[in-house]
C-alpha positions as a printed NumPy array, in Angstrom:
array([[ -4.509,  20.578,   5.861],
       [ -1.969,  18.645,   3.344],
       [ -2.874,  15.106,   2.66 ],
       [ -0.145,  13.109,   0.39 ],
       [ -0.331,  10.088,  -1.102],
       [  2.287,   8.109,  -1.782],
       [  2.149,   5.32 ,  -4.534],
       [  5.328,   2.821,  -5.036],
       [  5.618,   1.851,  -8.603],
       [  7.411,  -1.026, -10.149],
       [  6.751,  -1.247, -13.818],
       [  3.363,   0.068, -13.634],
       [  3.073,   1.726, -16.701],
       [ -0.037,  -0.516, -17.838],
       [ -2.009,   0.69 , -14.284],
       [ -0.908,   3.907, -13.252],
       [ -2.467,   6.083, -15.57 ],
       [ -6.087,   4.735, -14.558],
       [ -5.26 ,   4.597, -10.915],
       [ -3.68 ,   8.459, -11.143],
       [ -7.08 ,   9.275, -13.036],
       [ -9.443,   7.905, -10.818],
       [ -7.773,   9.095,  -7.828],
       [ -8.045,  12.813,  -8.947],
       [-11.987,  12.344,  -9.907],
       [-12.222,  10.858,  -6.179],
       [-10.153,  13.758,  -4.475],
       [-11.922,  16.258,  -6.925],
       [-15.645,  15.073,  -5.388],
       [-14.303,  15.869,  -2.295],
       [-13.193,  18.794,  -2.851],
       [-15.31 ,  21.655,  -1.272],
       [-13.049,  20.662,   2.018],
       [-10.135,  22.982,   3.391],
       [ -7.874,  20.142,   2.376],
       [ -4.927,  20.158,  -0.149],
       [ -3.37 ,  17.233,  -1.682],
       [ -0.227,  16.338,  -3.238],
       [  0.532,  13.204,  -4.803],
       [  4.082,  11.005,  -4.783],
       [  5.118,   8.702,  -7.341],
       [  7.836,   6.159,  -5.78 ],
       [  9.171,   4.366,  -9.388],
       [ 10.642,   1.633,  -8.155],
       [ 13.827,   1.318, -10.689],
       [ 11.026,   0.89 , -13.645],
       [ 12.753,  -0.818, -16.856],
       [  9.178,   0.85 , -18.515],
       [  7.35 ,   4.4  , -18.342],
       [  5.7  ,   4.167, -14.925],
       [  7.691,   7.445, -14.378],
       [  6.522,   8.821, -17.683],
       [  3.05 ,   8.179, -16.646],
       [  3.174,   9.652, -13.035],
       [  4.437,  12.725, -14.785],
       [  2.101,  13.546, -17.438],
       [ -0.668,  12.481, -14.77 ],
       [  0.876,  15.644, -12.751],
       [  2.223,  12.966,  -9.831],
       [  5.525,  14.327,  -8.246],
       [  7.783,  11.457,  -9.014],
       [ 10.925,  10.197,  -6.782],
       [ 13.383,   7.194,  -7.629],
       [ 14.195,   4.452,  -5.238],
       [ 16.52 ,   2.162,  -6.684],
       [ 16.537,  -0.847,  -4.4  ],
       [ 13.541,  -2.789,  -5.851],
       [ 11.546,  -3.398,  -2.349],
       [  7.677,  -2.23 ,  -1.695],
       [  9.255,  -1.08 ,   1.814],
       [ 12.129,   1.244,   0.79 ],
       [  9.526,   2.832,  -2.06 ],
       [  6.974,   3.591,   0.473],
       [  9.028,   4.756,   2.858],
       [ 11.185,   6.938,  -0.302],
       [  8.011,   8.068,  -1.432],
       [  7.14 ,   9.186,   2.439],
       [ 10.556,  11.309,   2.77 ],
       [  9.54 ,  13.55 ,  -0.297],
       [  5.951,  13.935,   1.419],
       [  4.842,  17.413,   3.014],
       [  1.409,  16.128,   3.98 ],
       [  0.107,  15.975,   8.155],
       [ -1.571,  12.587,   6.837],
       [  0.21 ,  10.208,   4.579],
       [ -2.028,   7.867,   2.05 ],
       [ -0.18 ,   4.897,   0.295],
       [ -1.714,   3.402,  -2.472],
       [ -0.959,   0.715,  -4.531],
       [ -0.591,   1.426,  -8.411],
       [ -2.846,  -0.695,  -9.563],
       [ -6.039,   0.388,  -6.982],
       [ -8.008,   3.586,  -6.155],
       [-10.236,   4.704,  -3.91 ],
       [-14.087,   5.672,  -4.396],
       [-15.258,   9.027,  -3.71 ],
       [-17.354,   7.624,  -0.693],
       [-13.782,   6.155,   0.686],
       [-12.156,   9.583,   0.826],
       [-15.164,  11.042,   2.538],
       [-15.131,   8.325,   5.049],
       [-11.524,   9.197,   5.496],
       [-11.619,  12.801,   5.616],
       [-14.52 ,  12.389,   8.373],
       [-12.33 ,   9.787,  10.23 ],
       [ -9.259,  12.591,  10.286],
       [-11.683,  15.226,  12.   ],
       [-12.531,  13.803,  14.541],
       [ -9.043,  13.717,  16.405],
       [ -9.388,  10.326,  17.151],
       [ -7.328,   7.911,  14.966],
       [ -4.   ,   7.55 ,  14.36 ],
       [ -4.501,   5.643,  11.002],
       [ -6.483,   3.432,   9.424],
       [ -6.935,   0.678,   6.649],
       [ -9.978,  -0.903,   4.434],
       [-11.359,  -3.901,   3.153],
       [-11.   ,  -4.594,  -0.681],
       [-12.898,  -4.9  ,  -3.854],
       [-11.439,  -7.004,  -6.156],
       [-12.12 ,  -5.772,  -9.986],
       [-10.899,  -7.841, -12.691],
       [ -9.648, -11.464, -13.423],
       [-10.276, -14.416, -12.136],
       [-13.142, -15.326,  -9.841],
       [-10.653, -17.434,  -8.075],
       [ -8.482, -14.491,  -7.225],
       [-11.742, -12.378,  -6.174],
       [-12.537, -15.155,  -3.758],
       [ -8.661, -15.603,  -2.646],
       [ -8.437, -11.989,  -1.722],
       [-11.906, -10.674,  -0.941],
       [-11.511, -13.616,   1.768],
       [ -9.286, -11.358,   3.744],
       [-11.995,  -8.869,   4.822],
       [-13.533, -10.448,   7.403],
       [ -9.907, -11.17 ,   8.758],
       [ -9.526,  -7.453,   8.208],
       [-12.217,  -6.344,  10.449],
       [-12.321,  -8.847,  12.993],
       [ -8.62 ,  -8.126,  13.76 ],
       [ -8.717,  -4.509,  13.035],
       [ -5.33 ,  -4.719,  10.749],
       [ -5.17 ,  -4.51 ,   6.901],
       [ -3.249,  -5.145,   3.617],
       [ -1.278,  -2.319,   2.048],
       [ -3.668,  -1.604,  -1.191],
       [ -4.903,   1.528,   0.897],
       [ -3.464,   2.784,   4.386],
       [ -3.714,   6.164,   6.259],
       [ -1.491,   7.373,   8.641],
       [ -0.523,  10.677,  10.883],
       [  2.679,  12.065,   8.918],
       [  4.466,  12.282,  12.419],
       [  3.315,   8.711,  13.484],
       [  4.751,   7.305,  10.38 ],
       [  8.438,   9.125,  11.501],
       [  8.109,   8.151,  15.252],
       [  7.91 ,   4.33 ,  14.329],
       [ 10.437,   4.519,  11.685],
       [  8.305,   3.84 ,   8.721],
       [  8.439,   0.22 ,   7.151],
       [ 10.739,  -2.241,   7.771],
       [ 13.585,  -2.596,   5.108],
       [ 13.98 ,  -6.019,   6.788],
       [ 10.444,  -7.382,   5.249],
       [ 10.048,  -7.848,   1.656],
       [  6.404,  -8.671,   1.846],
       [  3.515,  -8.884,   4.99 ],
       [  5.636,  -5.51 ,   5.773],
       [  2.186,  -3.932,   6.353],
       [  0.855,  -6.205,   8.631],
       [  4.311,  -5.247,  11.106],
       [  3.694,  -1.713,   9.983],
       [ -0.191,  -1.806,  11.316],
       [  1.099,  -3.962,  14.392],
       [  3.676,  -0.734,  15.624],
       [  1.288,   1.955,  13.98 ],
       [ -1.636,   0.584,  16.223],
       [  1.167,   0.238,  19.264],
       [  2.555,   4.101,  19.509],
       [ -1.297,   4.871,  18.937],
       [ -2.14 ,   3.47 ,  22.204],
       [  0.221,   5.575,  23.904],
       [ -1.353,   8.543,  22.425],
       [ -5.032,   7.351,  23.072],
       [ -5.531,   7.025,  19.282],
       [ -7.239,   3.894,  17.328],
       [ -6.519,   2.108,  14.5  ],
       [ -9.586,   1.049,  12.307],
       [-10.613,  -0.349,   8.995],
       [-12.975,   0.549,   7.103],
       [-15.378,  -1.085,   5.271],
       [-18.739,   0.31 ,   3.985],
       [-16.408,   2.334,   0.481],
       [-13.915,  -0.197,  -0.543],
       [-10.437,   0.298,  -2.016],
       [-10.759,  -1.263,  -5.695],
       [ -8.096,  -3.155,  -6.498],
       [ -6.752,  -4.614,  -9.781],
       [ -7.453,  -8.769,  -9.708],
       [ -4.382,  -9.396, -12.05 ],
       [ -2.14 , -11.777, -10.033],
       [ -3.116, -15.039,  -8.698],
       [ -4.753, -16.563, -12.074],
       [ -5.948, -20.372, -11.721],
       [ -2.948, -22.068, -13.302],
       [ -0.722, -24.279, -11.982],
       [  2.617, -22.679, -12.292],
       [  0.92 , -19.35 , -10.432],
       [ -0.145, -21.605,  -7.944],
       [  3.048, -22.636,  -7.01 ],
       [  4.992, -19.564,  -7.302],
       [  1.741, -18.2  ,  -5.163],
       [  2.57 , -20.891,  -2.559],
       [  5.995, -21.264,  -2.112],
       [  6.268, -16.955,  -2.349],
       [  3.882, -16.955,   0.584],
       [  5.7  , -19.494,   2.546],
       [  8.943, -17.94 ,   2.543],
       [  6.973, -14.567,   3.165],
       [  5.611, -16.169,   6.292],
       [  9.107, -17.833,   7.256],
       [ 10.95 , -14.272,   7.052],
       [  8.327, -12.521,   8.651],
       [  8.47 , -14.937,  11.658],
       [ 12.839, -14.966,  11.492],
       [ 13.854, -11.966,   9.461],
       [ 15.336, -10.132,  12.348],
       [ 17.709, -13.865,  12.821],
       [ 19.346, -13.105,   9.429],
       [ 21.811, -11.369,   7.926],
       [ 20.332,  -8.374,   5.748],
       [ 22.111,  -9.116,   2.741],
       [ 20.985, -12.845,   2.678],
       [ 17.341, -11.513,   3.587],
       [ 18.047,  -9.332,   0.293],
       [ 19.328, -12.048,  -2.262],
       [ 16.792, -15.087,  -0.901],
       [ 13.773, -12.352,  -1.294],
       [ 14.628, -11.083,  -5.262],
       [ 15.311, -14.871,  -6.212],
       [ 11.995, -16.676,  -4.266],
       [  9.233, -13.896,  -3.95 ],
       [  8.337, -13.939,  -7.563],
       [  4.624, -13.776,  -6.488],
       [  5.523,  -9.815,  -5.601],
       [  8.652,  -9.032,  -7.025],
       [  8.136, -10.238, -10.865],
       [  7.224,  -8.175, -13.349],
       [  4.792,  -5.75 , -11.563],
       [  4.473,  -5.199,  -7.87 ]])
């Protein structure tokens, strides 16, 4: 069995080559499985070396130029060969124990996907709190973030992938369908929670200006979440690169 994992990258030189490293020592620990794995750099149009980084890390790197988390997941998922797709964020890796849990999880026929809860390592214990919050949300709704989600390769074509209409929350309308076409192929959706995804703790920092750009980037997230499909594509496109700094600044 072929596993991939697809990372999107947006100037991520600073993170990736950690994340690429500690991926491999996780996959190599599990590695007395019959399971393969390839994995997929997305760079993101990078103005930095994320690419360069992927590469010398032995990633398979493709280019997506229109600077969305969506279109780089779902770029990263056309180059893909695997039966299960992985995406990861660049700046977060899994623990051994977490790709154990998942390689269990895929043998038993049951699930269609599934996400976890988060570790927060690094910064601020204000963004530790502000994210590690999320968990119990996690598990008592059975959806999750997009730092770590699994997927059946063919599940991930049949709904269409992510929407190109969402420029952030895309993963909770990802889970939302993913969980949907699983019911009609009496197939769950979990999240699990006893291995953590790690996950960098770089954004969110108690200052005033991030607080702001934090709060107004989540209210417009919510806003085009709820309306996106009302609105023209190209004005979903120019209000998202202008007012979701939060995720579309610097790094993503």
């Amino acid at each position: 069995m072929l596993i991939s994992i697809v990372i999107p990258a947006y100037n991520e030189a600073k993170y990736l080559g950690a994340t690429l490293e500690k991926l491999q020592q996780a996959l190599g620990s599990n590695s007395g499985q019959a399971i393969r794995w390839e994995i997929i750099v997305c760079d993101n149009n990078s103005t930095d070396t994320t690419a360069v980084v992927a590469r010398r890390a032995g990633a398979n790197v493709v280019f997506e130029r229109h600077n969305q988390i969506s279109r780089a997941r779902n770029s990263g998922a056309k180059a893909a060969n695997g039966e299960w797709l992985v995406f990861l964020d660049a700046d977060s890796y899994p623990p051994p124990a977490l790709i154990a849990d998942v390689l269990a999880l895929i043998q038993t026929g049951a699930y269609i996907g599934c996400g976890t809860t988060v570790e927060v390592s690094g910064g601020t214990l204000f963004n530790k709190l502000r994210m590690e919050r999320l968990n119990p949300i996690f598990r008592l709704f059975n959806w999750s973030g997009g730092v770590f989600l699994l997927c059946r390769g063919d599940a991930f074509q049949a709904i269409g992938g992510f929407s190109t209409r969402l420029y952030a929350y895309e993963e909770i309308d990802f889970v939302f369908r993913l969980k949907k076409f699983g019911r009609k192929n009496r197939q769950e959706f979990t999240v699990l929670h006893q291995h953590p995804v790690i996950t960098s703790g770089r954004k969110g920092e108690y200052r005033p200006g991030n607080l702001i750009t934090l709060f107004h980037s989540n209210l417009l997230a919510i806003v085009l979440f709820a309306f996106g499909k009302l609105l023209p594509e190209k004005f979903i496109d120019r209000l998202a690169g202008k007012w979701l700094r939060y995720w579309y600044h610097g790094q993503r």
